[in-house]
C-alpha positions in Angstrom: -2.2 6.4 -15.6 -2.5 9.0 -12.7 -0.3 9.1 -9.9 -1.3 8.1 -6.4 0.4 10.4 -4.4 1.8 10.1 -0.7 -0.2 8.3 1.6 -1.2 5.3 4.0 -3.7 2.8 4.2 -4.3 2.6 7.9 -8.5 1.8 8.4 -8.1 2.5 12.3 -7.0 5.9 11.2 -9.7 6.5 8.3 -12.3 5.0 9.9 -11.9 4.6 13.4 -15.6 4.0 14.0 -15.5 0.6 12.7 -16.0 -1.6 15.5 -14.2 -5.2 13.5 -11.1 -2.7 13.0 -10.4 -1.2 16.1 -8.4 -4.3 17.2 -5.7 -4.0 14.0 -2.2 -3.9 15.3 -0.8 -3.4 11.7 -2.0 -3.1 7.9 -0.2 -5.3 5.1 -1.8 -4.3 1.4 -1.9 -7.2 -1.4 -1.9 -6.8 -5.3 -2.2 -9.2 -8.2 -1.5 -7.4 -11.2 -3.6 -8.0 -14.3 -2.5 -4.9 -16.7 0.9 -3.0 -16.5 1.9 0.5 -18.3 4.7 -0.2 -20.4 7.1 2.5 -18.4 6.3 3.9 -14.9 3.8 3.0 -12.1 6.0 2.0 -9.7 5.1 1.7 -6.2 7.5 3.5 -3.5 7.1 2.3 0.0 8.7 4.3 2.8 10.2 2.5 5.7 7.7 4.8 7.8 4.3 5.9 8.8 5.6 9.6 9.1 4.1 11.7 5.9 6.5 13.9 6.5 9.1 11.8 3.9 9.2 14.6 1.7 11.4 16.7 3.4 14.1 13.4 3.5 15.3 12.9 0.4 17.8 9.8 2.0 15.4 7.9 3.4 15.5 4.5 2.3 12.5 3.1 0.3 11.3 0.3 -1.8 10.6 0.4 -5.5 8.4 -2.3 -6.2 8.1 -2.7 -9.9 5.9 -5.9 -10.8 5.5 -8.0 -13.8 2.1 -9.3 -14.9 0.7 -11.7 -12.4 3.0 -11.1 -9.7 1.1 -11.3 -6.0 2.8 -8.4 -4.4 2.3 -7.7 -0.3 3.0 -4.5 1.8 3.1 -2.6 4.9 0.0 -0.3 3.7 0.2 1.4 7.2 3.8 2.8 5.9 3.4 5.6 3.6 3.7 5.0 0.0 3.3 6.3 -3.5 2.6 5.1 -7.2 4.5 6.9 -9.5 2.9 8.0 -13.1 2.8 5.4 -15.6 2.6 5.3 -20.1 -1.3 3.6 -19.7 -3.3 1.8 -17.8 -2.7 -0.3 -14.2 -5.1 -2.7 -13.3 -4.6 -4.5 -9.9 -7.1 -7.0 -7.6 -6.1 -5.6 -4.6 -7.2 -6.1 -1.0 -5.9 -6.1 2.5 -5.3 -7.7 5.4 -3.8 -7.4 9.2 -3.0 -9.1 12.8 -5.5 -8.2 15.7 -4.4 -7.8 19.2 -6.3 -11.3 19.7 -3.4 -13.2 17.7 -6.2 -13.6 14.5 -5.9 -12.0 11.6 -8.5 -9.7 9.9 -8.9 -9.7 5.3 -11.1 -7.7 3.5 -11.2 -6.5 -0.2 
């Protein structure tokens, strides 16, 4: 399995010309995991939305390693990472976030 390598899911930032986004205060991923490598594919979550993380190497972070059929949630607005696995991830994954309005906005 490939590595996703440092970012952020943050739709206001990628696509700030969607008008049912523009409200999002914040960005929470979800994933249900189907398939798992047998080693690797961790997920690292950084307690920040700064991509500068590589450049400190204390920073805390989050190692999020599932099992099959765990529902896992995160701050996708935070920047994160999965590391390299032995084979094959497979995920239903989605998002979802509060709006400024108190309601709260999913989409897959």
């Amino acid at each position: 399995m490939a590595s996703a390598p440092l970012h952020r899911d943050w739709l206001p930032g990628e696509c700030p010309d969607l008008e049912s986004h523009k409200d999002l205060i914040d960005q929470f991923a979800w994933n249900i995991y189907l398939q798992l490598p047998d080693y690797g594919g961790e997920t690292i979550v950084y307690p920040t939305a700064d991509r500068n993380v590589a450049n400190k190497p204390s920073l805390d972070k989050d190692v999020i390693k599932p099992s099959l059929g765990d529902l896992v949630i995160f701050r996708s607005s935070n920047i994160h990472e999965v590391l390299p696995g032995s084979s094959r991830r497979l995920t239903v994954s989605g998002f979802f976030g509060p709006k400024r309005d108190s309601t709260i906005l999913f989409w897959v």
